[in-house]
PDB file with one MODEL, atoms N, CA, C and O in Angstrom:
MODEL        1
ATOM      1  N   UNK A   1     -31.528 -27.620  -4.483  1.00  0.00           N
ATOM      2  CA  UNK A   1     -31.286 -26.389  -5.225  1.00  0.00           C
ATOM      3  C   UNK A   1     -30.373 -25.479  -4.411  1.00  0.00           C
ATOM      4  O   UNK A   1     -30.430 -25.181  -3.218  1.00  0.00           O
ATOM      5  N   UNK A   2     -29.430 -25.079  -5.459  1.00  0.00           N
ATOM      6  CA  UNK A   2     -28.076 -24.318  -4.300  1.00  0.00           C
ATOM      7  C   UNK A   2     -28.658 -22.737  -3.994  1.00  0.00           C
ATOM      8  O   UNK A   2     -29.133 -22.400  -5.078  1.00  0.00           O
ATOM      9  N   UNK A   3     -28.784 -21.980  -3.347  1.00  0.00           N
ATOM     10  CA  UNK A   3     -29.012 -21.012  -3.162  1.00  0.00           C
ATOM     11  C   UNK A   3     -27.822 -20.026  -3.561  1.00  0.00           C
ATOM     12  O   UNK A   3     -26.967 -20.303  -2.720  1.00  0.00           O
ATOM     13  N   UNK A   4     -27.342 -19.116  -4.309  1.00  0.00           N
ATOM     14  CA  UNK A   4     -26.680 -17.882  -4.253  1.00  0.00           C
ATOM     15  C   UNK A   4     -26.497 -16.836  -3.376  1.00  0.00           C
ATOM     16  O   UNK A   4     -27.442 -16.062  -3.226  1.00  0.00           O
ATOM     17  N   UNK A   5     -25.315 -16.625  -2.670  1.00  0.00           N
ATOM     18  CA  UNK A   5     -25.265 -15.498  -1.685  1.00  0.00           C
ATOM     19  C   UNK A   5     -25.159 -14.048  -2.906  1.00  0.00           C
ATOM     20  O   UNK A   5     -24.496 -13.883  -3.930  1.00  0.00           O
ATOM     21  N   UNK A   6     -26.118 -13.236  -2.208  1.00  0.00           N
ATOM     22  CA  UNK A   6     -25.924 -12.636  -2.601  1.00  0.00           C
ATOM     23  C   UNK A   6     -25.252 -11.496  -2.731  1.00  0.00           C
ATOM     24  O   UNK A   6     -25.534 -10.828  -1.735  1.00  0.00           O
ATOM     25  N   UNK A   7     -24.271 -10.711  -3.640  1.00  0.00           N
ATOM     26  CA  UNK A   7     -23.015  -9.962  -3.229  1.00  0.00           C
ATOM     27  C   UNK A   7     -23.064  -9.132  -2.555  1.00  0.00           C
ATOM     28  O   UNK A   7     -24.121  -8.505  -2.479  1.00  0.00           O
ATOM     29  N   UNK A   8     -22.041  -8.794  -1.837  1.00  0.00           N
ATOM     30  CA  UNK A   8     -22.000  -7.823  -0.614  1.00  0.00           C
ATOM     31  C   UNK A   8     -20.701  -7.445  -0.966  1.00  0.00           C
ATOM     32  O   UNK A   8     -19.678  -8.068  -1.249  1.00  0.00           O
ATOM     33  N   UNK A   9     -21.109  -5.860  -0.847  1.00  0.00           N
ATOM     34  CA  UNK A   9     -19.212  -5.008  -1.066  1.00  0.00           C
ATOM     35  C   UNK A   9     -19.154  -3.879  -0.393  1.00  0.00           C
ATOM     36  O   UNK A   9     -19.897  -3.023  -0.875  1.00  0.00           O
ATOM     37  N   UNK A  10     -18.360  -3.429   0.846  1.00  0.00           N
ATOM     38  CA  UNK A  10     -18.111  -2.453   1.372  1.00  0.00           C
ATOM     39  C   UNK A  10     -16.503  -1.556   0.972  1.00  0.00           C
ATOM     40  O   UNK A  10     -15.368  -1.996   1.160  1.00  0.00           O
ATOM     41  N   UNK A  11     -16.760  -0.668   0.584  1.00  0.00           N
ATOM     42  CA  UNK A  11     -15.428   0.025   0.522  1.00  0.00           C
ATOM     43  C   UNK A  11     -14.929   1.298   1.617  1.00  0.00           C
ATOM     44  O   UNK A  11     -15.518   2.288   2.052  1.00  0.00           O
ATOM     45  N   UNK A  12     -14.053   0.945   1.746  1.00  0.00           N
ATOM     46  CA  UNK A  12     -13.177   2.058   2.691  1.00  0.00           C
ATOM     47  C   UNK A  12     -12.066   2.805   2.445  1.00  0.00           C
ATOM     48  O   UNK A  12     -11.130   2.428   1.740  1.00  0.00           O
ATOM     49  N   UNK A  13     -12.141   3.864   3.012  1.00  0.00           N
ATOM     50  CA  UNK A  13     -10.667   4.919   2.967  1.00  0.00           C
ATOM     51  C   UNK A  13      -9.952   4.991   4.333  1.00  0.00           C
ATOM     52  O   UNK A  13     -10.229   4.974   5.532  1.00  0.00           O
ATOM     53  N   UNK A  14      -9.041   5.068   3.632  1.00  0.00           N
ATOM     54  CA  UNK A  14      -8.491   6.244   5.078  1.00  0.00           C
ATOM     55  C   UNK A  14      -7.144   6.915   4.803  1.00  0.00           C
ATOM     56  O   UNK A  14      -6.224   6.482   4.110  1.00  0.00           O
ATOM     57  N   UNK A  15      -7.235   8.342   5.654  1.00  0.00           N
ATOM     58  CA  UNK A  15      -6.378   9.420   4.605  1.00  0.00           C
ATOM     59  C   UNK A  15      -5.651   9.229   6.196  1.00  0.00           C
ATOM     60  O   UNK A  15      -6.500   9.389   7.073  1.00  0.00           O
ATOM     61  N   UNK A  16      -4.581   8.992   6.613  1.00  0.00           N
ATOM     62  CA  UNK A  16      -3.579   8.965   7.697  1.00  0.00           C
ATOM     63  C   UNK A  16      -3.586  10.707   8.639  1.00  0.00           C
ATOM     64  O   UNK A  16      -3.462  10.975   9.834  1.00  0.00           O
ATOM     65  N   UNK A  17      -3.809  11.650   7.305  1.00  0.00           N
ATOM     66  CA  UNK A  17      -3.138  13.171   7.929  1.00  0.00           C
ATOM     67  C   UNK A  17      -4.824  13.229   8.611  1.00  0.00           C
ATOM     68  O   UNK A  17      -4.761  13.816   9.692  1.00  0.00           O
ATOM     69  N   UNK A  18      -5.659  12.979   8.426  1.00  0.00           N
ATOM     70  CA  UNK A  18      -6.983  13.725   9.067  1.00  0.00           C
ATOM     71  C   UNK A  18      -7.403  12.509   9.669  1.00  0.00           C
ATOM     72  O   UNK A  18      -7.389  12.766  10.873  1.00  0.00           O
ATOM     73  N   UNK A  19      -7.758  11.370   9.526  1.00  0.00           N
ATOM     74  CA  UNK A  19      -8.377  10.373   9.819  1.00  0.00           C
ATOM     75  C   UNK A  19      -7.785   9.144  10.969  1.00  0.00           C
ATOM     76  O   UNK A  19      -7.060   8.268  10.498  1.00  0.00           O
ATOM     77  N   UNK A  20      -8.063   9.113  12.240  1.00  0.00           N
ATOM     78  CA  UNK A  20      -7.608   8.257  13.232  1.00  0.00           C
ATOM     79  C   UNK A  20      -7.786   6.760  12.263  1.00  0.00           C
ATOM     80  O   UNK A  20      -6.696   6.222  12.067  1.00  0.00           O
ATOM     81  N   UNK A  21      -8.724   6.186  11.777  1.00  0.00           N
ATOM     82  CA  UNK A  21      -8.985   5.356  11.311  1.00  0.00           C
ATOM     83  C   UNK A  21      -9.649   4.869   9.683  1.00  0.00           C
ATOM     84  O   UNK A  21     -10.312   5.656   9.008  1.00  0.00           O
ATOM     85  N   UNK A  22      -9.405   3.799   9.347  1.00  0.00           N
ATOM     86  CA  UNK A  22     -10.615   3.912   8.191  1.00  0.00           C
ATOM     87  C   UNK A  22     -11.455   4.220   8.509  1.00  0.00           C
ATOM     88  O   UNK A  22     -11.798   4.314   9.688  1.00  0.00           O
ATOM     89  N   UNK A  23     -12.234   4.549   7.312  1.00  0.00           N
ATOM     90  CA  UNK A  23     -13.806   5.200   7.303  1.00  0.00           C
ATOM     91  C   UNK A  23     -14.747   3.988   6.527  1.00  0.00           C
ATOM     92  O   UNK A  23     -14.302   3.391   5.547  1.00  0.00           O
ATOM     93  N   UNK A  24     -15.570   3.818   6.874  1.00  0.00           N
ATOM     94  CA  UNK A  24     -16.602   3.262   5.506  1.00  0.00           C
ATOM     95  C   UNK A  24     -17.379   4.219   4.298  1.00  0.00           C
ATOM     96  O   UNK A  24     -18.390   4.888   4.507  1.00  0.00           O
ATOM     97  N   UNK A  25     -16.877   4.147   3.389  1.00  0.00           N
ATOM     98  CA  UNK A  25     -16.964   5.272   2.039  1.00  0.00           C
ATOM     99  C   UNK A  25     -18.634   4.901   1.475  1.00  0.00           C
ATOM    100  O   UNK A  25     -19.521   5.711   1.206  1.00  0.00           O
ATOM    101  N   UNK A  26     -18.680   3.390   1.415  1.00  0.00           N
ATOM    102  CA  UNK A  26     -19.496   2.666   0.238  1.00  0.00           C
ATOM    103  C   UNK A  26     -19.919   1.319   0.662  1.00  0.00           C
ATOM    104  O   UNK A  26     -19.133   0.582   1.258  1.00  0.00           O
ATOM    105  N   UNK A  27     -21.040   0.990   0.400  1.00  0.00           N
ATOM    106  CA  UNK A  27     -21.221  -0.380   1.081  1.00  0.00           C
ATOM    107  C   UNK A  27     -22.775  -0.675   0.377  1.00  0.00           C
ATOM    108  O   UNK A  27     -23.618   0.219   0.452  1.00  0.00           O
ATOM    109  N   UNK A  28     -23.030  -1.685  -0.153  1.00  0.00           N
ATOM    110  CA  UNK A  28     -24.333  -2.296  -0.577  1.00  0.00           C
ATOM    111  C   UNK A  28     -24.318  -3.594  -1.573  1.00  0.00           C
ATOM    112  O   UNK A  28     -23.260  -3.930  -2.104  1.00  0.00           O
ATOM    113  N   UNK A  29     -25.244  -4.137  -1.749  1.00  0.00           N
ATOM    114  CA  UNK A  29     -25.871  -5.305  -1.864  1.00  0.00           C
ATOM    115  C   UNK A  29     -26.501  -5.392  -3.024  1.00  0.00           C
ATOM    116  O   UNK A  29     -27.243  -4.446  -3.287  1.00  0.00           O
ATOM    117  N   UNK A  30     -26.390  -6.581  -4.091  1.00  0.00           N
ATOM    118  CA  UNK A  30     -26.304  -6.896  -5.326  1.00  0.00           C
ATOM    119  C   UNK A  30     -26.256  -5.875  -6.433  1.00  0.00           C
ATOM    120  O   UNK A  30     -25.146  -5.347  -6.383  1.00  0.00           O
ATOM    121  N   UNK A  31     -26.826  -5.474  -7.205  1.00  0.00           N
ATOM    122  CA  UNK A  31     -26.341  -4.053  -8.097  1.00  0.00           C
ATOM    123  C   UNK A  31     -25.498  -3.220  -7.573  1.00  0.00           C
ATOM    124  O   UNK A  31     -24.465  -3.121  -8.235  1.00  0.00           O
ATOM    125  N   UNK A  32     -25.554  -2.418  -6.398  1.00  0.00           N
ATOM    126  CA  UNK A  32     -25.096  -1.731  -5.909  1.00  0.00           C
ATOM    127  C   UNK A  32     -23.477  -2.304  -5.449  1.00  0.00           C
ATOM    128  O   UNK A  32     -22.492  -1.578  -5.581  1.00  0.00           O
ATOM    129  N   UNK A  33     -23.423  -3.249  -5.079  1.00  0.00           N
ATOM    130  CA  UNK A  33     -22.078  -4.153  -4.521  1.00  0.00           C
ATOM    131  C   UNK A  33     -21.595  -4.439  -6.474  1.00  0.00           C
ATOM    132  O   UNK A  33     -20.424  -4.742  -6.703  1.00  0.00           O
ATOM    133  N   UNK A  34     -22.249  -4.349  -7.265  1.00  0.00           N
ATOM    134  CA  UNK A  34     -21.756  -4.731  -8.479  1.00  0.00           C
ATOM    135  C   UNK A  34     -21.156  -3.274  -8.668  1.00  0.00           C
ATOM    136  O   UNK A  34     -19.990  -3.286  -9.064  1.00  0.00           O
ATOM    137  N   UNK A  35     -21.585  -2.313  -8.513  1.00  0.00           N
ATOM    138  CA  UNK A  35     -21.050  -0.852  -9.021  1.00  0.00           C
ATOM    139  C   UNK A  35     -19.920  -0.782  -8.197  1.00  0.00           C
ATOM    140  O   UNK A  35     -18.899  -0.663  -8.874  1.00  0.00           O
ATOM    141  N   UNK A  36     -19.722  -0.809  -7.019  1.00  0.00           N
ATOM    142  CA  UNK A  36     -18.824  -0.464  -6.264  1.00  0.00           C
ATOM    143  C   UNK A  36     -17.414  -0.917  -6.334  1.00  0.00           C
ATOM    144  O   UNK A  36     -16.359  -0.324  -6.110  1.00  0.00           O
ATOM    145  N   UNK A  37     -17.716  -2.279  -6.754  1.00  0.00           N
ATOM    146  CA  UNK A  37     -16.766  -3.315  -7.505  1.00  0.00           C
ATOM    147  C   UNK A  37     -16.292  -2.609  -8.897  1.00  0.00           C
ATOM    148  O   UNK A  37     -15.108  -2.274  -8.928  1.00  0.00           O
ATOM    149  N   UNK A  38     -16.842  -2.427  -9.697  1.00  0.00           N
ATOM    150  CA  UNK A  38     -16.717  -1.867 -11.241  1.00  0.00           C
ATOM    151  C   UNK A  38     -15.967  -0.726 -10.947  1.00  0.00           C
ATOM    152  O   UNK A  38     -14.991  -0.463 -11.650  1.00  0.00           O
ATOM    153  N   UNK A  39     -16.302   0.032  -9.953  1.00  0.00           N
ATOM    154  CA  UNK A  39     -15.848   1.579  -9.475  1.00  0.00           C
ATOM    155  C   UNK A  39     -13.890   1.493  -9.256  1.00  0.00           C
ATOM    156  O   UNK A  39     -13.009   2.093  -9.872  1.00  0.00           O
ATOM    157  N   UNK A  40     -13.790   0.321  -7.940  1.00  0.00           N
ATOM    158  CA  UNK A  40     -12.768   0.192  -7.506  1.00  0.00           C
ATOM    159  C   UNK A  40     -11.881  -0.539  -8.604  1.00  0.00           C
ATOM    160  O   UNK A  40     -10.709  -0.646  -8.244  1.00  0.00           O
ATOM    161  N   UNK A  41     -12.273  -1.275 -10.352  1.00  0.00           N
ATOM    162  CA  UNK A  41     -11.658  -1.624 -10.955  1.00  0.00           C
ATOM    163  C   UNK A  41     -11.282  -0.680 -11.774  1.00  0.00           C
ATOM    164  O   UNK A  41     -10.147  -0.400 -12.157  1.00  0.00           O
ATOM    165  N   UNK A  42     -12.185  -0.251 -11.999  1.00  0.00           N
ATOM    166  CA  UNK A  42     -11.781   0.847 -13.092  1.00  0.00           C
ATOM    167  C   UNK A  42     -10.744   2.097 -12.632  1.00  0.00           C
ATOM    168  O   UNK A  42     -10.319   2.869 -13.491  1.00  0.00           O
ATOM    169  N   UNK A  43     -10.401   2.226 -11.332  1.00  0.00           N
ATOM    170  CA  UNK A  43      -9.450   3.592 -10.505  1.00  0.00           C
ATOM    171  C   UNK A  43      -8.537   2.441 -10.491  1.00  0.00           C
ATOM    172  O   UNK A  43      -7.404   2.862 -10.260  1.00  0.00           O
ATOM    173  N   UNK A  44      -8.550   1.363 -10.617  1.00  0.00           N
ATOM    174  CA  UNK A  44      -7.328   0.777 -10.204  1.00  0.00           C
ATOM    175  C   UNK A  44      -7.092   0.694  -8.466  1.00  0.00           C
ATOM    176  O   UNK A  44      -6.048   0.837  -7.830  1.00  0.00           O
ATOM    177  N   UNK A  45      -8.265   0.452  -8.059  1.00  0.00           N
ATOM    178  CA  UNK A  45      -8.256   0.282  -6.355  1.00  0.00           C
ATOM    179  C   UNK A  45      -8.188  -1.122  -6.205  1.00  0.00           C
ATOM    180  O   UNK A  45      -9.053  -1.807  -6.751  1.00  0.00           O
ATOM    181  N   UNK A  46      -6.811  -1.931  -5.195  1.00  0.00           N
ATOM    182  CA  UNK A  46      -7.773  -3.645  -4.417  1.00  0.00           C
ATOM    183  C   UNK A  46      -8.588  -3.815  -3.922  1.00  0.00           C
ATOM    184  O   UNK A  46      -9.114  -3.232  -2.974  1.00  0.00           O
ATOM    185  N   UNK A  47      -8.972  -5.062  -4.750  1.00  0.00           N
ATOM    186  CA  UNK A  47      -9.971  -5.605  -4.201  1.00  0.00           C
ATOM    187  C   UNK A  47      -9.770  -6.916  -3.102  1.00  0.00           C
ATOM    188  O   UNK A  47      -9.346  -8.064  -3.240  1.00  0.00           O
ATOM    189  N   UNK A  48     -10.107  -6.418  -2.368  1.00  0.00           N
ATOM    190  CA  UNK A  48      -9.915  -8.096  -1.555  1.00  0.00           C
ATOM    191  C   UNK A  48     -11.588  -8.936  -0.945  1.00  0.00           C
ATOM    192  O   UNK A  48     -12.539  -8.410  -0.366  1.00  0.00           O
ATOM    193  N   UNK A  49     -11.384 -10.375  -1.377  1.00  0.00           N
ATOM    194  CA  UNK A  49     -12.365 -10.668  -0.627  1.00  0.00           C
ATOM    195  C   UNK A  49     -12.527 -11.283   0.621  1.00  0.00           C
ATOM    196  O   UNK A  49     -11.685 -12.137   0.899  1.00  0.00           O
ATOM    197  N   UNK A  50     -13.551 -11.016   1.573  1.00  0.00           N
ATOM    198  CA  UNK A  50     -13.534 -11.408   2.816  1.00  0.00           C
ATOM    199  C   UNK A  50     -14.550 -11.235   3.307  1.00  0.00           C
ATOM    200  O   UNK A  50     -14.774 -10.236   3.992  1.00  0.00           O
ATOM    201  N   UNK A  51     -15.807 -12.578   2.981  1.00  0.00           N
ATOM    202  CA  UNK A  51     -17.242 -12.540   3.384  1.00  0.00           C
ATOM    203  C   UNK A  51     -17.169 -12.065   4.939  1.00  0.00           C
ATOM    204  O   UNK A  51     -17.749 -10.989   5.085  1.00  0.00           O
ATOM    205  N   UNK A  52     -16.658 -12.540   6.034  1.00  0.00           N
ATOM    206  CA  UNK A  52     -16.839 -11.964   7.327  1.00  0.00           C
ATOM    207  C   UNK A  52     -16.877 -10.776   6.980  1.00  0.00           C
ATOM    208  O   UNK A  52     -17.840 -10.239   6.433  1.00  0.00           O
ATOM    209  N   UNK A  53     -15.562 -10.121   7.338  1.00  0.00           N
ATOM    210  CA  UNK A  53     -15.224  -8.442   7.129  1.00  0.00           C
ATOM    211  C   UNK A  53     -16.392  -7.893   6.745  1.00  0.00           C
ATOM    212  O   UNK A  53     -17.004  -7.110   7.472  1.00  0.00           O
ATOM    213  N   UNK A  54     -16.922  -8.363   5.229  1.00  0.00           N
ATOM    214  CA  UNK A  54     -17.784  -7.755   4.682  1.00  0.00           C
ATOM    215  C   UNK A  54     -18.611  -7.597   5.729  1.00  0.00           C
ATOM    216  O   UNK A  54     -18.822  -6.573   6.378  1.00  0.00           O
ATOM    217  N   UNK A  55     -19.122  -8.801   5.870  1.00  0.00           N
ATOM    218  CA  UNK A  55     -20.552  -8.590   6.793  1.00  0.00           C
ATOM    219  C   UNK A  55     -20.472  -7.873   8.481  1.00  0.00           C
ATOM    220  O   UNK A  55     -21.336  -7.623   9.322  1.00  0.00           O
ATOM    221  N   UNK A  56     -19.309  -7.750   8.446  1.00  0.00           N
ATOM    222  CA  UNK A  56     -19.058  -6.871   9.978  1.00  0.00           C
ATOM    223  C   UNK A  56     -18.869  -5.379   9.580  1.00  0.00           C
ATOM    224  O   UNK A  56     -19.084  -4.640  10.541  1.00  0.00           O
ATOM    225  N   UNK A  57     -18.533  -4.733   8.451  1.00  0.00           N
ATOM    226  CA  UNK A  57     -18.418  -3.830   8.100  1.00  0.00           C
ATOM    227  C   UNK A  57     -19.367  -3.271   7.645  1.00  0.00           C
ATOM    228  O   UNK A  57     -19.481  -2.049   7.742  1.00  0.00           O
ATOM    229  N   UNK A  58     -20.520  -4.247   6.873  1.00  0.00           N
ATOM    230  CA  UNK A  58     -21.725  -3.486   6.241  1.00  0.00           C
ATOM    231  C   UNK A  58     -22.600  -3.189   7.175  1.00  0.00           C
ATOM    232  O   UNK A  58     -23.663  -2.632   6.899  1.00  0.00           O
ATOM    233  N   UNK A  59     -22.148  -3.634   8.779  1.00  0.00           N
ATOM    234  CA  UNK A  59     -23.303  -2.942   9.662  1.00  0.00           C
ATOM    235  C   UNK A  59     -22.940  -1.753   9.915  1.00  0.00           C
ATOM    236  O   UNK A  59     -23.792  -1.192  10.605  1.00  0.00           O
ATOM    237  N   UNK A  60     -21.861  -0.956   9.618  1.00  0.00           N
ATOM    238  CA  UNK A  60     -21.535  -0.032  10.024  1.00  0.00           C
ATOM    239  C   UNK A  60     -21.944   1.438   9.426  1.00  0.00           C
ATOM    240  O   UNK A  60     -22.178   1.281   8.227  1.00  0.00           O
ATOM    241  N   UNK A  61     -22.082   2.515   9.725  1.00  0.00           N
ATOM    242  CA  UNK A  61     -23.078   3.677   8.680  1.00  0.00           C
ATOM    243  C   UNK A  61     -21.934   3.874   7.885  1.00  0.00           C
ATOM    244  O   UNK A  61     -20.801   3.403   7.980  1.00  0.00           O
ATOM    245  N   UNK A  62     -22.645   4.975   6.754  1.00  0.00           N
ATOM    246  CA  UNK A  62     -21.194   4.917   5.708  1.00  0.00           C
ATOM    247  C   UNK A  62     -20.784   6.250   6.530  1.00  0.00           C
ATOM    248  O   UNK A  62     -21.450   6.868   7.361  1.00  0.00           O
ATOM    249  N   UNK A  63     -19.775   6.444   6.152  1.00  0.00           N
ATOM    250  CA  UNK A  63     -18.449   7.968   6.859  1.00  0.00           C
ATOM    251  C   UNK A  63     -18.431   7.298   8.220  1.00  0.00           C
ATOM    252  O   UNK A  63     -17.362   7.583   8.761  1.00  0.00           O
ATOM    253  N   UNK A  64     -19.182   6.519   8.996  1.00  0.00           N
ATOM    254  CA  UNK A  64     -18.503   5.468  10.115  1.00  0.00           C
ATOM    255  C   UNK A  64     -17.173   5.225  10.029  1.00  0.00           C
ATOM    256  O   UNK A  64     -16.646   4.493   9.192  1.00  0.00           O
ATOM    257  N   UNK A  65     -16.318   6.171  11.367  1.00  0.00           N
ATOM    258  CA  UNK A  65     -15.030   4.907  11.365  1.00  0.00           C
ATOM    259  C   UNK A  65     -14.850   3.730  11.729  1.00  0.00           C
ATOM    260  O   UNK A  65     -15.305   3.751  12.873  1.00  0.00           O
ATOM    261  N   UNK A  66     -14.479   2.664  11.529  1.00  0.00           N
ATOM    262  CA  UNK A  66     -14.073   1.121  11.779  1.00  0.00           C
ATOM    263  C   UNK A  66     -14.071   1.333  13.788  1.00  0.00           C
ATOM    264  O   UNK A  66     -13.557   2.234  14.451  1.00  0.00           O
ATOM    265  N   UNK A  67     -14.701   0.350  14.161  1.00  0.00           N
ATOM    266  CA  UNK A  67     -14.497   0.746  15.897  1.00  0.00           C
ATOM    267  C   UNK A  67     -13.136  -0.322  16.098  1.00  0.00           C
ATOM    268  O   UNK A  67     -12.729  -1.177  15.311  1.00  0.00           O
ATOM    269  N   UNK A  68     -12.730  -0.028  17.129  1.00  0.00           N
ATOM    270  CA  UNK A  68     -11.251  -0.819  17.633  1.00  0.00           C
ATOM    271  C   UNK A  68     -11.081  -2.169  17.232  1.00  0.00           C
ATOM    272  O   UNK A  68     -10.093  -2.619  16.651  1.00  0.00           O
ATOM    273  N   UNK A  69     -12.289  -2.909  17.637  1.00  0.00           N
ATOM    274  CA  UNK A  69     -12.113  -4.383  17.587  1.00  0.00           C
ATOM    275  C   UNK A  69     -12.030  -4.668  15.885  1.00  0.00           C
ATOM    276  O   UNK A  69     -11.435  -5.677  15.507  1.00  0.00           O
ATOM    277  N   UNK A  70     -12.500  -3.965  15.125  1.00  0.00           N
ATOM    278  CA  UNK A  70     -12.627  -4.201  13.634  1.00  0.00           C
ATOM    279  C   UNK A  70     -10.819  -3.763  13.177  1.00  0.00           C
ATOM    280  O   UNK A  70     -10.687  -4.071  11.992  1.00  0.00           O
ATOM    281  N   UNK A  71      -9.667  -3.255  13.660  1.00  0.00           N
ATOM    282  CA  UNK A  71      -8.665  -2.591  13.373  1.00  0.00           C
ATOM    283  C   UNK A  71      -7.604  -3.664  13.220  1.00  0.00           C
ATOM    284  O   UNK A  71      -6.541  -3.430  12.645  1.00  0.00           O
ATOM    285  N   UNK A  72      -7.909  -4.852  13.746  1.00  0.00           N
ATOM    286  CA  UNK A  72      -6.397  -6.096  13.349  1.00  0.00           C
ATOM    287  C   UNK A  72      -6.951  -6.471  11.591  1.00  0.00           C
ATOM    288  O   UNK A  72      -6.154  -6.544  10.655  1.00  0.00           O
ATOM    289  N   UNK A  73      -8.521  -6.679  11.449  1.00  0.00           N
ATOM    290  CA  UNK A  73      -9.128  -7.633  10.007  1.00  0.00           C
ATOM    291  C   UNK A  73      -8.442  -6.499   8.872  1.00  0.00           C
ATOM    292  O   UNK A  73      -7.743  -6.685   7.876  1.00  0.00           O
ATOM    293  N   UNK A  74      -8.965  -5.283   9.493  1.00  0.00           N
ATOM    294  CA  UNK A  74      -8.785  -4.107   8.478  1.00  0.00           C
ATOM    295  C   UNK A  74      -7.444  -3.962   8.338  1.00  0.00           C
ATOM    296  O   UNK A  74      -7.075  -4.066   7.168  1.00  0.00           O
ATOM    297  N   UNK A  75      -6.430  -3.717   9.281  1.00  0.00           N
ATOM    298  CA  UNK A  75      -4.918  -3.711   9.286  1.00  0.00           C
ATOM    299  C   UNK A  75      -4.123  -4.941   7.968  1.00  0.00           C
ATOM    300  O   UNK A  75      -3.146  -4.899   7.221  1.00  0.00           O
ATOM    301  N   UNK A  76      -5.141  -5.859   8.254  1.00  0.00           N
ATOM    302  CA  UNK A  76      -4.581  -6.785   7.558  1.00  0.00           C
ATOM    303  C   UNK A  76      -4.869  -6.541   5.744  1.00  0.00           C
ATOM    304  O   UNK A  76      -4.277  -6.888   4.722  1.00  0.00           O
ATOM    305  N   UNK A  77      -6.164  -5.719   6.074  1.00  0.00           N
ATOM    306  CA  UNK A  77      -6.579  -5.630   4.275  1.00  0.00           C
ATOM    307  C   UNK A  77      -5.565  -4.467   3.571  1.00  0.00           C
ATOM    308  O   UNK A  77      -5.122  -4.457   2.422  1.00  0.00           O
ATOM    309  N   UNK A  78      -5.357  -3.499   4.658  1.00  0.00           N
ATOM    310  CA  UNK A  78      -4.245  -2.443   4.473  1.00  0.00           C
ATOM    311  C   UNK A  78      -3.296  -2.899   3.918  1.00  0.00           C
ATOM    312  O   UNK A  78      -3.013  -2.721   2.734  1.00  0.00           O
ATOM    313  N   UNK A  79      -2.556  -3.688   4.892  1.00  0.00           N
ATOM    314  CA  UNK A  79      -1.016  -4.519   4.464  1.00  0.00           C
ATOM    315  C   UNK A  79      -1.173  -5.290   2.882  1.00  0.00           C
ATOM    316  O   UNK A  79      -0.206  -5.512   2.153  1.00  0.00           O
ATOM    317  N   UNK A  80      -2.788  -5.677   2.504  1.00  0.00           N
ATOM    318  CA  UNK A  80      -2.567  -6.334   1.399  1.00  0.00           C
ATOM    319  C   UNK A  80      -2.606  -5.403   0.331  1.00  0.00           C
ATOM    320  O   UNK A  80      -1.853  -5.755  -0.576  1.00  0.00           O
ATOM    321  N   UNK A  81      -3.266  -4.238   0.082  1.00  0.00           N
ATOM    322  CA  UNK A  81      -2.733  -3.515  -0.081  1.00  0.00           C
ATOM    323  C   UNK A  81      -1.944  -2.585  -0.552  1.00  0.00           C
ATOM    324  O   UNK A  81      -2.054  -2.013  -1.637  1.00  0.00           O
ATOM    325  N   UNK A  82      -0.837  -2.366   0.571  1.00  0.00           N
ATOM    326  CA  UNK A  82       0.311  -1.963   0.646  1.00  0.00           C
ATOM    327  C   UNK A  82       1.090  -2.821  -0.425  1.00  0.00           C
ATOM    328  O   UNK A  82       1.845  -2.175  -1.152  1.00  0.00           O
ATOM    329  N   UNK A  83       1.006  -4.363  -0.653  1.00  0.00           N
ATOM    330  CA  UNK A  83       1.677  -5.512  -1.029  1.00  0.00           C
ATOM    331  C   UNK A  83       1.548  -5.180  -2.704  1.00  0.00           C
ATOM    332  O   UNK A  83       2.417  -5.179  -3.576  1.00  0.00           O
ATOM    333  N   UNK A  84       0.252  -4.932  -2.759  1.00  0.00           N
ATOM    334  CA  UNK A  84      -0.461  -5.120  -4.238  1.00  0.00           C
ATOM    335  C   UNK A  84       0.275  -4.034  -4.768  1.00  0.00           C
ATOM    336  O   UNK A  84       0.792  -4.205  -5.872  1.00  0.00           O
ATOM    337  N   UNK A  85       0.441  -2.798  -4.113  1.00  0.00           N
ATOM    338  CA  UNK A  85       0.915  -1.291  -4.804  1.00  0.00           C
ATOM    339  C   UNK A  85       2.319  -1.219  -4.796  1.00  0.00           C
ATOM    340  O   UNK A  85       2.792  -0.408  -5.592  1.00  0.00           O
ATOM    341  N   UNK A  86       3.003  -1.773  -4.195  1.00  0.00           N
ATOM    342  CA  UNK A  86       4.723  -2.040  -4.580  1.00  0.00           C
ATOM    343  C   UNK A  86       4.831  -2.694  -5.356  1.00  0.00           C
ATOM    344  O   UNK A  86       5.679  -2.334  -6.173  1.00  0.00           O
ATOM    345  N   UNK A  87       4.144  -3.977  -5.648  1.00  0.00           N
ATOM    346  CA  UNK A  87       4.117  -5.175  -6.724  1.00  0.00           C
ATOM    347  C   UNK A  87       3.824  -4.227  -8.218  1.00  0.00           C
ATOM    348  O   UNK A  87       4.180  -4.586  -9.340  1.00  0.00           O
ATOM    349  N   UNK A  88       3.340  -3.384  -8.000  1.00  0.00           N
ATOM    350  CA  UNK A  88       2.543  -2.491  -9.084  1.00  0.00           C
ATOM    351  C   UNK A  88       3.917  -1.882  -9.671  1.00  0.00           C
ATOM    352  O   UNK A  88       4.206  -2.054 -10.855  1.00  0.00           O
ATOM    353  N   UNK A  89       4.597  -1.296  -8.953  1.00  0.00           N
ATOM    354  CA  UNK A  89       5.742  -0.296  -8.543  1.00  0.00           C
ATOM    355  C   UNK A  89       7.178  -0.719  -9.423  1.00  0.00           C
ATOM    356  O   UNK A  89       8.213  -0.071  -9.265  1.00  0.00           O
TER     357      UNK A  89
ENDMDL
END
């Protein structure tokens, strides 16, 4: 019998003029990872998936900024992104 992971969704900001780093906004686990998802579709926010990330990020408190070592995974979700919103453009 296959087991189901169950969903995990953290969301983040980060505003460049005030903020050294992302922040963690939002983050939780099955319903809650379902809203957060629904949230970021409906504003028209990316979504990207990335079970690690996730799970390195959901240890983090929410309004937590991302600590150093977390800044290449996140850099990279930025750039995608960046990619998705010119494509938009």
């Amino acid at each position: 019998m296959k087991q189901h992971k169950r969903l995990e969704a953290v969301a983040l900001s980060y505003q460049s003029e005030t903020e050294t780093a992302p922040v963690v906004k939002a983050k939780g686990k099955g319903k809650i990872a379902e809203s957060i998802i629904e949230k970021a579709k409906a504003n028209d926010v990316p979504i990207q998936q990335d079970e690690s990330l996730v799970e390195l990020l959901s240890q983090l408190e929410l309004n937590e900024t991302i600590p150093d070592e977390l800044y290449q995974a996140v850099a990279e979700v930025f750039a995608f992104i960046y990619r998705v919103d010119q494509h938009k453009k």
